[in-house]
N, CA, C and O atoms as a MOPAC input file, in Angstrom:
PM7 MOZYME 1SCF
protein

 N    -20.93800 1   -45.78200 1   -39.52700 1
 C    -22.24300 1   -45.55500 1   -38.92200 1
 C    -22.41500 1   -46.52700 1   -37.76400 1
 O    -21.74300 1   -47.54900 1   -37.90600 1
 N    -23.09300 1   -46.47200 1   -36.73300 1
 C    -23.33600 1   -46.88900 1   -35.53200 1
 C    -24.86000 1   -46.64400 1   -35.82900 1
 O    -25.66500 1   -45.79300 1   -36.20500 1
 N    -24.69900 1   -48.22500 1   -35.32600 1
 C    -26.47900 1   -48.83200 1   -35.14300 1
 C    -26.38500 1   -49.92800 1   -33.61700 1
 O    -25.44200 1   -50.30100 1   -32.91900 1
 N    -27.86800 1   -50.16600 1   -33.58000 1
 C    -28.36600 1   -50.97000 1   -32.25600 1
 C    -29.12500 1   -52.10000 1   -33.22500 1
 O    -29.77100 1   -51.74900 1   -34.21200 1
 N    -28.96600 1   -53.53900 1   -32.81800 1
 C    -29.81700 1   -54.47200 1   -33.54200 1
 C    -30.72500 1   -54.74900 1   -32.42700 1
 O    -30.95300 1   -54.30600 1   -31.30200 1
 N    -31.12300 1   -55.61800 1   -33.16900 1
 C    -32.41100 1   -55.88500 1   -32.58900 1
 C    -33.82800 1   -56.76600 1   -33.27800 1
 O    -34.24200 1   -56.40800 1   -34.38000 1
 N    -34.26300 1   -57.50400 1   -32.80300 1
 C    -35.33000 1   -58.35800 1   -33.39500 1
 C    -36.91500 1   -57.89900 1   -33.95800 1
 O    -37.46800 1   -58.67500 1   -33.17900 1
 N    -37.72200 1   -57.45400 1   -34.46300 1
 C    -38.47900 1   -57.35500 1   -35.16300 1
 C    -40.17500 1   -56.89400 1   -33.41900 1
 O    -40.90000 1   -55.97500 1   -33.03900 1
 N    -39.84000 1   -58.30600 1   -33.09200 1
 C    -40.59400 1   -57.81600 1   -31.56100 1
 C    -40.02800 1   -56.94200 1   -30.83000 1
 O    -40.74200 1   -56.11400 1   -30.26400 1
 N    -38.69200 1   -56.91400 1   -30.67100 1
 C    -38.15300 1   -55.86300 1   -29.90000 1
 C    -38.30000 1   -54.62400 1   -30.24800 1
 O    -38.28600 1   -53.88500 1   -29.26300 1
 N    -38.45500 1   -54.00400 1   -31.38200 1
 C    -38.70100 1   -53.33000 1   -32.05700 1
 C    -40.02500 1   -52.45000 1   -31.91200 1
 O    -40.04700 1   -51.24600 1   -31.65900 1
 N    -41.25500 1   -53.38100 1   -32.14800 1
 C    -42.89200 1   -53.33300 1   -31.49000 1
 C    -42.72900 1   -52.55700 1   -29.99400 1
 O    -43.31600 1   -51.52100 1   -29.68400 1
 N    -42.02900 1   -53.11900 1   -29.36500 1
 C    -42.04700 1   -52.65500 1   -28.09800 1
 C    -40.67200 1   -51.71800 1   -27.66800 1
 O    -40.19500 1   -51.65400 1   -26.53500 1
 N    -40.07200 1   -50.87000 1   -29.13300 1
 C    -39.58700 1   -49.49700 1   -28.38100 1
 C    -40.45700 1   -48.70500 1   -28.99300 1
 O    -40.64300 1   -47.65000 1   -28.38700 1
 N    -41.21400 1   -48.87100 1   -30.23800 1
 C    -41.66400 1   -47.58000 1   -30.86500 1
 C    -43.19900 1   -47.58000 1   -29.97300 1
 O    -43.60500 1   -48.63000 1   -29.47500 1
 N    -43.98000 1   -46.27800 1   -29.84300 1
 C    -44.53700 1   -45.43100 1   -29.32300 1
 C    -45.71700 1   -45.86200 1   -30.79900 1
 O    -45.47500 1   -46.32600 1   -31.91300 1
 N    -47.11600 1   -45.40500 1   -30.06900 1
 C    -48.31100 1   -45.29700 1   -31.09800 1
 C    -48.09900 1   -44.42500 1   -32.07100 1
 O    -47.80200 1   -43.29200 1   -31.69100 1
 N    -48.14800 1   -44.57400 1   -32.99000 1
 C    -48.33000 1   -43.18600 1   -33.97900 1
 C    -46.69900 1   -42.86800 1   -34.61100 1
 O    -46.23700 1   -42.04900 1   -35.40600 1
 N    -46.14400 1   -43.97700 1   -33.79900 1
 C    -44.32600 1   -43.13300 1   -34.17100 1
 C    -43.79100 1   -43.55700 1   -35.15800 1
 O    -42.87400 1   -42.88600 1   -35.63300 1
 N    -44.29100 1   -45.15700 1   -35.97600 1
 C    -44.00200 1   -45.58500 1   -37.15500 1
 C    -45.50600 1   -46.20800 1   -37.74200 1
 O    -46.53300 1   -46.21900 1   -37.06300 1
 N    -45.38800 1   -46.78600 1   -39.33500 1
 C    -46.51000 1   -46.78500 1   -39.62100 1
 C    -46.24000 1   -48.65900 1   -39.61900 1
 O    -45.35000 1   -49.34300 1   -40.12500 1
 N    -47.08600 1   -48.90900 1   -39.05300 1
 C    -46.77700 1   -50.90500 1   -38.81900 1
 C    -47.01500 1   -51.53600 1   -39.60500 1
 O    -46.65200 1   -52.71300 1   -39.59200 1
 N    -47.88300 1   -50.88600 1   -40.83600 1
 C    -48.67000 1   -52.14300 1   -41.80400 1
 C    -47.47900 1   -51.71900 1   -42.87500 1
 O    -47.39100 1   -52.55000 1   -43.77900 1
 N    -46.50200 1   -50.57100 1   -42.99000 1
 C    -45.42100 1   -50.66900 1   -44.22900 1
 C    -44.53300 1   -51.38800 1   -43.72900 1
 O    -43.80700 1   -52.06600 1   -44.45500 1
 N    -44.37300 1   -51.38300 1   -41.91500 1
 C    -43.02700 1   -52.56400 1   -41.86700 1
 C    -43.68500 1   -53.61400 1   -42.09600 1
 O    -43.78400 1   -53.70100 1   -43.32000 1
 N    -44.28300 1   -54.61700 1   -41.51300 1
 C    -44.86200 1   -55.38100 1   -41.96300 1
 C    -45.19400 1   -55.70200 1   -43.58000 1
 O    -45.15900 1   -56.86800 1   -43.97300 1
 N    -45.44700 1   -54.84400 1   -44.29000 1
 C    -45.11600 1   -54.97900 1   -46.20100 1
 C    -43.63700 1   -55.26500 1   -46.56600 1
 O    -43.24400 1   -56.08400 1   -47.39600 1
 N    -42.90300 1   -54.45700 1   -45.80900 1
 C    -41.67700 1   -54.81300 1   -46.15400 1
 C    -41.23600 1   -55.79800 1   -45.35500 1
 O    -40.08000 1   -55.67900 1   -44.94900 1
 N    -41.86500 1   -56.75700 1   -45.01500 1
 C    -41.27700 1   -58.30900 1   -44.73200 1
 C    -40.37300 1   -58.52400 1   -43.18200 1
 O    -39.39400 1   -59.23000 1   -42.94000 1
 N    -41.40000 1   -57.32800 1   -42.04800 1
 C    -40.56400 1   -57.63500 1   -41.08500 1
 C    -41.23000 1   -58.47300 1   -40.12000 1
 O    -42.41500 1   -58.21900 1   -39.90800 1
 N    -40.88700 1   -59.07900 1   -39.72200 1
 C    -42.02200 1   -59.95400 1   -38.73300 1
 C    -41.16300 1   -60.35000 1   -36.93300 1
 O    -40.01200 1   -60.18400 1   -36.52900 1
 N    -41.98100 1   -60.71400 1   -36.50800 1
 C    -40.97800 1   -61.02100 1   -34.96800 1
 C    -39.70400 1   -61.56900 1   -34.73800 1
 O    -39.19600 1   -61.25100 1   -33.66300 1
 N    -39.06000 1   -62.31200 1   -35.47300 1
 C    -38.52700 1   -62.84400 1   -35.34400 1
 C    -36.89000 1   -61.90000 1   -37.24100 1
 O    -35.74800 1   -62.21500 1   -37.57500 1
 N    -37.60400 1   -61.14400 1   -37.60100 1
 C    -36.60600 1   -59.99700 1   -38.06500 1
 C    -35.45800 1   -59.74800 1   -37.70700 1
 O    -35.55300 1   -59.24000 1   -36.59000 1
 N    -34.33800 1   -59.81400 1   -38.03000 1
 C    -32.85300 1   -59.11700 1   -37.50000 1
 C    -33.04200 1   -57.64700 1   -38.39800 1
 O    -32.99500 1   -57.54900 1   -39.62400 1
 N    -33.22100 1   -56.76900 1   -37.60500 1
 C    -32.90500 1   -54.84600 1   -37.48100 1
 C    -32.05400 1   -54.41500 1   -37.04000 1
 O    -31.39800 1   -54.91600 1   -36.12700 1
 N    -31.87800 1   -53.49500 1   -37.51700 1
 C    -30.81800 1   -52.14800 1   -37.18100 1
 C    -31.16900 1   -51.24200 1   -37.40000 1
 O    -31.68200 1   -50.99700 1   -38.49300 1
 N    -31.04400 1   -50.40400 1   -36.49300 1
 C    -31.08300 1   -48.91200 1   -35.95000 1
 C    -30.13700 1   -47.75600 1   -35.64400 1
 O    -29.61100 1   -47.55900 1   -34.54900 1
 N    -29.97400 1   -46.96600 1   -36.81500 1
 C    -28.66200 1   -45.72000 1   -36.62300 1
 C    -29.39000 1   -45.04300 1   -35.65700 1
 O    -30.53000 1   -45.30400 1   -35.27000 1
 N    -28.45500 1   -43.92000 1   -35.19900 1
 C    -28.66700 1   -42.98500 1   -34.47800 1
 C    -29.64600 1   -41.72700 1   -35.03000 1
 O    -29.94000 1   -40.62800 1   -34.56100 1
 N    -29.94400 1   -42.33400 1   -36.07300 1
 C    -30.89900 1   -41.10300 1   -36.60200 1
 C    -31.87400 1   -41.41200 1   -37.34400 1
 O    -32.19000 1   -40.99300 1   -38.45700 1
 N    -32.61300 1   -42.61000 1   -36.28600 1
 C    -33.74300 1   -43.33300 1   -36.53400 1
 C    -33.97500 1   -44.19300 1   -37.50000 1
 O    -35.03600 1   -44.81400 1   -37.44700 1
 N    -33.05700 1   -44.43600 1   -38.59800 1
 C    -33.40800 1   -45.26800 1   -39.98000 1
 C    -33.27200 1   -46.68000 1   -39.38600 1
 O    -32.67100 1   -46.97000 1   -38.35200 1
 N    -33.85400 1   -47.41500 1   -40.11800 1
 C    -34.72000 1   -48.71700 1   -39.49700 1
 C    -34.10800 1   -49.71800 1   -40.53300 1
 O    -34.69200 1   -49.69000 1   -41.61600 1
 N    -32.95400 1   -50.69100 1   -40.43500 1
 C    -33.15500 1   -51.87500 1   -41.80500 1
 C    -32.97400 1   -52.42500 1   -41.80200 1
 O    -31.95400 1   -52.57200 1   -41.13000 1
 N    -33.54800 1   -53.77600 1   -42.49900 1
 C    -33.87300 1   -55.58500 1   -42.67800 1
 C    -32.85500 1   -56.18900 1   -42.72600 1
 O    -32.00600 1   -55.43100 1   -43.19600 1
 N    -32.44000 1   -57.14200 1   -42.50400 1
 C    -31.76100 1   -57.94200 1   -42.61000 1
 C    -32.34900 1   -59.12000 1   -43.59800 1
 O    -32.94300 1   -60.11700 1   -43.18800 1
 N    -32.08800 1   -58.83300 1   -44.90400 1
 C    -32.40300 1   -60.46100 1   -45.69800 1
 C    -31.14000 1   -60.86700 1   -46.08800 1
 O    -30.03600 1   -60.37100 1   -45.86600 1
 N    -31.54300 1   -62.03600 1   -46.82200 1
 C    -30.34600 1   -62.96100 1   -47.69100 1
 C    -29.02000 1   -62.65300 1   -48.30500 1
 O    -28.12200 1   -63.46300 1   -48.53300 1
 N    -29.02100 1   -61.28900 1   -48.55500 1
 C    -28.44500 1   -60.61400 1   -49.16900 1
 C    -27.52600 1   -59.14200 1   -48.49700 1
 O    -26.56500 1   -58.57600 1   -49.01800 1
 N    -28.19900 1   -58.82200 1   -47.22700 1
 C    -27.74100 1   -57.58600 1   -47.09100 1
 C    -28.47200 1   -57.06100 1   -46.11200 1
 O    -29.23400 1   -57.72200 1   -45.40600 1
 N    -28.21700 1   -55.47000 1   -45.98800 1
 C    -29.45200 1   -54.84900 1   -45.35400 1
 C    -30.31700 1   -54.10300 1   -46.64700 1
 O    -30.03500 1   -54.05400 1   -47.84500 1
 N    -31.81600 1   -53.39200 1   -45.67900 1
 C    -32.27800 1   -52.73800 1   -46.87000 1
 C    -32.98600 1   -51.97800 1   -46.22600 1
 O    -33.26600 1   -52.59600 1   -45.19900 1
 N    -33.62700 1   -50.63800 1   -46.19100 1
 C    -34.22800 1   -49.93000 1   -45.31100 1
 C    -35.57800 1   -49.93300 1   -45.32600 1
 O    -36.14800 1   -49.75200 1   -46.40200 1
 N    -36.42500 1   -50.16600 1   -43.97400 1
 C    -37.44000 1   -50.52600 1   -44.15400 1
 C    -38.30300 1   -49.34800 1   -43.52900 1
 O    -39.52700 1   -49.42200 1   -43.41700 1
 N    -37.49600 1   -48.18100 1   -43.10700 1
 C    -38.13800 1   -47.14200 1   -42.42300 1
 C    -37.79900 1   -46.63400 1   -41.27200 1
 O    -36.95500 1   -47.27500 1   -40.64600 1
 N    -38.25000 1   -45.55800 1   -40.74600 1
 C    -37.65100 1   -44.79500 1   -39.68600 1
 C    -38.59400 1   -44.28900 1   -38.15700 1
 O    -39.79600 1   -44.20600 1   -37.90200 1
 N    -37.31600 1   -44.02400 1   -37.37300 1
 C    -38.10000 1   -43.46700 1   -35.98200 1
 C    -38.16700 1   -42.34200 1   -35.77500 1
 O    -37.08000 1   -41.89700 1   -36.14600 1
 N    -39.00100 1   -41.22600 1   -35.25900 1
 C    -38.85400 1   -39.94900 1   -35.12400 1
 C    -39.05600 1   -40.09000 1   -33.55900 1
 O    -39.25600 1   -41.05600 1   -32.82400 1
 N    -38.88900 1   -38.39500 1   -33.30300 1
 C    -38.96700 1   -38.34800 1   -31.68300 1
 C    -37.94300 1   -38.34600 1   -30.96500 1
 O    -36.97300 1   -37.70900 1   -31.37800 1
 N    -37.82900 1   -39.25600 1   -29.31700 1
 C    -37.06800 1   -39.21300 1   -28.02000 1
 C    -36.47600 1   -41.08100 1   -28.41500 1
 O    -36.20800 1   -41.77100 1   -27.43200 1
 N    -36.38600 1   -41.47600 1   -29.29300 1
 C    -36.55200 1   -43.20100 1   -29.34800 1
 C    -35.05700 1   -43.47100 1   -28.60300 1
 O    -35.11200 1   -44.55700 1   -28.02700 1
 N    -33.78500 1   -42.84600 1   -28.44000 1
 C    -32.71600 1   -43.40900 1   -28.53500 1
 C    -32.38400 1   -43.97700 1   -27.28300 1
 O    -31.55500 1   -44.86900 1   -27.10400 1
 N    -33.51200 1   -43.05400 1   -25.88100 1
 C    -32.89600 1   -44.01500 1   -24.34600 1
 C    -33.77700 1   -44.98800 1   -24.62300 1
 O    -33.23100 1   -46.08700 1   -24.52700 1
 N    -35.33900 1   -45.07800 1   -25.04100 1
 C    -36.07900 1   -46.23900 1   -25.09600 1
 C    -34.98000 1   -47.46700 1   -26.04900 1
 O    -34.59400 1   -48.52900 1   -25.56300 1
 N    -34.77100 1   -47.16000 1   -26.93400 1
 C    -33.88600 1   -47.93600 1   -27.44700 1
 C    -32.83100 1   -48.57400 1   -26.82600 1
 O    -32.68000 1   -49.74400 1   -27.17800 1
 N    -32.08200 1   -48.16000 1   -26.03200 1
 C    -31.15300 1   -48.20500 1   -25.16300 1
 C    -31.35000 1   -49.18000 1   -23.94500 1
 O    -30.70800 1   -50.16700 1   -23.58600 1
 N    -32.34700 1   -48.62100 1   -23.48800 1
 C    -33.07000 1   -49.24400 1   -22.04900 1
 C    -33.81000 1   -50.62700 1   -22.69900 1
 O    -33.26300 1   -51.59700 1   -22.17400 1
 N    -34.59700 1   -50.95400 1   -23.41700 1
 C    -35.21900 1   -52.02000 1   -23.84800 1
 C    -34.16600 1   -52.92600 1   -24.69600 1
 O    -34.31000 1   -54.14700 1   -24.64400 1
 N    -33.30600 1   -52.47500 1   -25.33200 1
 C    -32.27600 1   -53.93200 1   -25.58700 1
 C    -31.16100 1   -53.70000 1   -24.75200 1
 O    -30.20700 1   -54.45100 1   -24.95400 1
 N    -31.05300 1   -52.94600 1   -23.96500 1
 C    -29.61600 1   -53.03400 1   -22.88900 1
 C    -28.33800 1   -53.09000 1   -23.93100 1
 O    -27.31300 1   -53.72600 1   -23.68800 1
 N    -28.53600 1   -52.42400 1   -24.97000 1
 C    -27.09400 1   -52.64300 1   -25.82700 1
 C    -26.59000 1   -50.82100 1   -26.40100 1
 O    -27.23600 1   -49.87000 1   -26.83900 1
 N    -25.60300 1   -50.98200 1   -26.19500 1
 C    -25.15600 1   -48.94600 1   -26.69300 1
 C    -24.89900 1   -49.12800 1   -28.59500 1
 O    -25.03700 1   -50.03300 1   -29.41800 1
 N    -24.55900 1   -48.01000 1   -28.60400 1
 C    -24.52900 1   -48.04600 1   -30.23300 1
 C    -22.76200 1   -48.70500 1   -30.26200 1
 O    -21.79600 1   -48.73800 1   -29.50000 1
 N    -23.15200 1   -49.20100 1   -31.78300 1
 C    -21.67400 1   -49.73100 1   -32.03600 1
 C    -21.79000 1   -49.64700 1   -33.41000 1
 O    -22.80500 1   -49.35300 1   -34.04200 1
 N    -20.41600 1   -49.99200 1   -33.94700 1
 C    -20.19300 1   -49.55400 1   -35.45200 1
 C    -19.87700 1   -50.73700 1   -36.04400 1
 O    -19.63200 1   -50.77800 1   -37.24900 1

């Protein structure tokens, strides 16, 4: 699988109003400073102590915003 990482703020600022729900990432323990990952088919997940874990997903056009806002392509 091929994902894009990315930090928790970076994150805030690819998704769109309405495109994820903020107060479940935020429950599930993501905060600004978060290490994420992002497949190509929107699934969203944490980086804790242990592993990853999925904290939720993107729907929509997200993958050039994604692209364009961390300047990084998908990798495996």
């Amino acid at each position: 699988m091929q994902f894009i990482e990315l930090t928790g703020k970076t994150l805030l600022e690819v998704v769109n109003e309405g495109e994820i729900d903020l107060k479940e990432l935020h429950e599930s323990g993501v905060t600004g400073d978060s290490i994420l990952r992002i497949n190509k088919f929107g699934e969203i997940e944490l980086r804790d102590r242990d592993g990853w874990s999925m904290v939720g997903g993107l729907i929509g056009n997200f993958e050039e915003r994604l692209i364009a806002m961390t300047n990084l392509n998908w990798a495996g």
